[in-house]
C-alpha positions as a printed NumPy array, in Angstrom:
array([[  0.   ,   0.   ,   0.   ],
       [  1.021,   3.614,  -1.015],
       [  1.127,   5.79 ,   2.883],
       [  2.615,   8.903,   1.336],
       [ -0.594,  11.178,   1.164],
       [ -1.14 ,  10.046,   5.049],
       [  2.38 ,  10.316,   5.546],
       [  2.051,  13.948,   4.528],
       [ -0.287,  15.308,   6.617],
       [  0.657,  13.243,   9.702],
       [  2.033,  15.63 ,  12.71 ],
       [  5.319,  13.584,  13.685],
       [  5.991,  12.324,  17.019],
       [  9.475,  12.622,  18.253],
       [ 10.318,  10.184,  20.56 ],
       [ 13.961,   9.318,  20.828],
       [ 15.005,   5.721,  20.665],
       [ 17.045,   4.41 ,  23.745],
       [ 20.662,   4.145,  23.167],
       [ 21.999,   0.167,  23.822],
       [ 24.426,   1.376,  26.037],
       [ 21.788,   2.799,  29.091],
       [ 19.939,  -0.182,  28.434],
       [ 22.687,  -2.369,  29.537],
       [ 23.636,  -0.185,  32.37 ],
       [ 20.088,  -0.672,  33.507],
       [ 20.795,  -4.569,  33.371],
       [ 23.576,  -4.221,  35.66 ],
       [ 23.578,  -6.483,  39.179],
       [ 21.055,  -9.211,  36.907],
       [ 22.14 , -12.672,  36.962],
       [ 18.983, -13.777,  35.398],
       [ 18.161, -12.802,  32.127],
       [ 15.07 , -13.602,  29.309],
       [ 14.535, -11.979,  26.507],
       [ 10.887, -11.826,  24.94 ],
       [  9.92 , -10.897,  21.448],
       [  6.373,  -9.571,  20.676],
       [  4.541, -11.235,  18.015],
       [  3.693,  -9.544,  14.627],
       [  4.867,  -5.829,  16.272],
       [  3.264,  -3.358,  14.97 ],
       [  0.351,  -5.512,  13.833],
       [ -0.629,  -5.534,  17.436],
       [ -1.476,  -1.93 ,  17.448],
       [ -5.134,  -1.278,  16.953],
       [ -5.859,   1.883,  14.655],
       [ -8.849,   4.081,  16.593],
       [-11.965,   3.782,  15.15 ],
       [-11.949,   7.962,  14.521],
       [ -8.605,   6.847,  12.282],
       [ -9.504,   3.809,  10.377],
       [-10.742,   5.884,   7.368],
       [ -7.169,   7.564,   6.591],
       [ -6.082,   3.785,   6.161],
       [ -8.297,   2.969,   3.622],
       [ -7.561,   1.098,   0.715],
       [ -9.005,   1.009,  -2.952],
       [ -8.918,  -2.5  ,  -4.611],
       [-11.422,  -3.636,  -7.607],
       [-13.201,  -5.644,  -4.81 ],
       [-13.604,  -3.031,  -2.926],
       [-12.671,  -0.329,  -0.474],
       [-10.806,  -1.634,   2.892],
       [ -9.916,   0.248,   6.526],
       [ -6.843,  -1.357,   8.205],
       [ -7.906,  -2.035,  11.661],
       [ -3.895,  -2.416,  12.624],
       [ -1.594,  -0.171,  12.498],
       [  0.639,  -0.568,   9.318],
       [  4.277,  -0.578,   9.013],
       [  6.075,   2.174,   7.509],
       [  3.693,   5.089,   8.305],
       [  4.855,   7.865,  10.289],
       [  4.829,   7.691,  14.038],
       [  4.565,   3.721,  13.84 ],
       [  7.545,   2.929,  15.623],
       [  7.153,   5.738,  17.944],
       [  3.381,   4.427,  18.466],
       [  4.778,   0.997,  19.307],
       [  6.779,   1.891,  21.543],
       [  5.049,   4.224,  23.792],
       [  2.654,   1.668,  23.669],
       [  5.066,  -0.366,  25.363],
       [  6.609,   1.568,  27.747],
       [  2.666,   2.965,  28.71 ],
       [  1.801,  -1.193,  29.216],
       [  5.279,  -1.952,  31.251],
       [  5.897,   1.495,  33.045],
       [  5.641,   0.003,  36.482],
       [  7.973,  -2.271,  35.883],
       [ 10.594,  -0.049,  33.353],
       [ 14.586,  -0.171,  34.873],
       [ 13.578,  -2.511,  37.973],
       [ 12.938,  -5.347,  36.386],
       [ 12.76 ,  -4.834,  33.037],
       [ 14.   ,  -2.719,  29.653],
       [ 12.429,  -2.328,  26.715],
       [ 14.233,  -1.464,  23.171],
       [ 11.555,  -1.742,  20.275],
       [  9.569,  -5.005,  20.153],
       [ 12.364,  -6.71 ,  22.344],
       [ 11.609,  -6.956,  25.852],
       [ 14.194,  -7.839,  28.476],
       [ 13.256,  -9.089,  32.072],
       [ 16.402,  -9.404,  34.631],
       [ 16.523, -10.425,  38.492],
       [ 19.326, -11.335,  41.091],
       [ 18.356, -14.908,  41.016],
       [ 15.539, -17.663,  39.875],
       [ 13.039, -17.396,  42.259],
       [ 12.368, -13.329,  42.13 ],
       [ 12.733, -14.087,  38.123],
       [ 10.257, -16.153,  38.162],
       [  7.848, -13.75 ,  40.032],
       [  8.641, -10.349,  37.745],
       [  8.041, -12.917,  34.462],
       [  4.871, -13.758,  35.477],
       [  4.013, -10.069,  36.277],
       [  4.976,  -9.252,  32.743],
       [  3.107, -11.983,  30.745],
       [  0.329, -11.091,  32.754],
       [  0.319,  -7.569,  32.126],
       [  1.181,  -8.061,  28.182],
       [ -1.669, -10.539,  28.163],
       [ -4.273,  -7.885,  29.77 ],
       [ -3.393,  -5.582,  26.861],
       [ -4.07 ,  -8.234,  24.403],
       [ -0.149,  -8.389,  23.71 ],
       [  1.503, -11.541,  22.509],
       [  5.011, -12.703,  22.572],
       [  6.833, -15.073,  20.078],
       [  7.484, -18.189,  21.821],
       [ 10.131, -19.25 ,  19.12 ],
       [ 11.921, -16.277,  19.409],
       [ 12.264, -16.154,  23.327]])
């Protein structure tokens, strides 16, 4: 699909990306580490209702709304991730950093790791969020 008229009048959203190196910092004093990967990314997004007409799509069988949020618009990463760090905030640098899709969970040992996982799942479930299972 052709974005660029959307793309056009689309207000950008700056948000920076974290650099790898604070990330890392933040994982300092772990000893337990998982990494999870959400499935599909930005497919997971929902497009608001009040949107889904500036997604449409013209085809000789018809016209079509997306009802997820494509990738390569503007503001999809940015979207994504503050999506993210909006569904995780209680948790963000404590137990857990966040850099695009990937999401990191650390702890100082098994038992506590096994306790801020099941947080997480639980809260990525809630918001209809799924992880990768192949990828983890």
């Amino acid at each position: 699909m052709d974005h660029c008229a959307l793309i056009k009048v689309t207000v950008k959203n700056k948000y920076p990306v974290p650099l790898i190196q604070d990330l890392l910092d933040r994982l300092s004093g772990g000893y337990v580490f998982i990494k999870l990967d959400l499935r599909s990314r930005y497919w997971q997004v929902r497009v608001a209702e009040r949107d889904a007409h500036k997604t449409t799509c013209v085809t000789r069988y018809g016209s079509y709304e997306l009802m997820a949020m494509p990738f390569g618009v503007t503001n999809s990463i940015t979207t994504f991730y503050n999506l993210i760090n909006d569904v995780l905030y209680e948790f963000l640098d404590e137990f857990v950093v966040v850099y695009l899709d990937n999401i990191v969970i650390f702890s100082r040992n098994m038992d506590g790791h096994v306790v801020h996982l099941d947080k997480v799942l639980r809260k990525l479930r809630e918001h209809e969020l799924f992880v990768k299972k192949e990828k983890c």
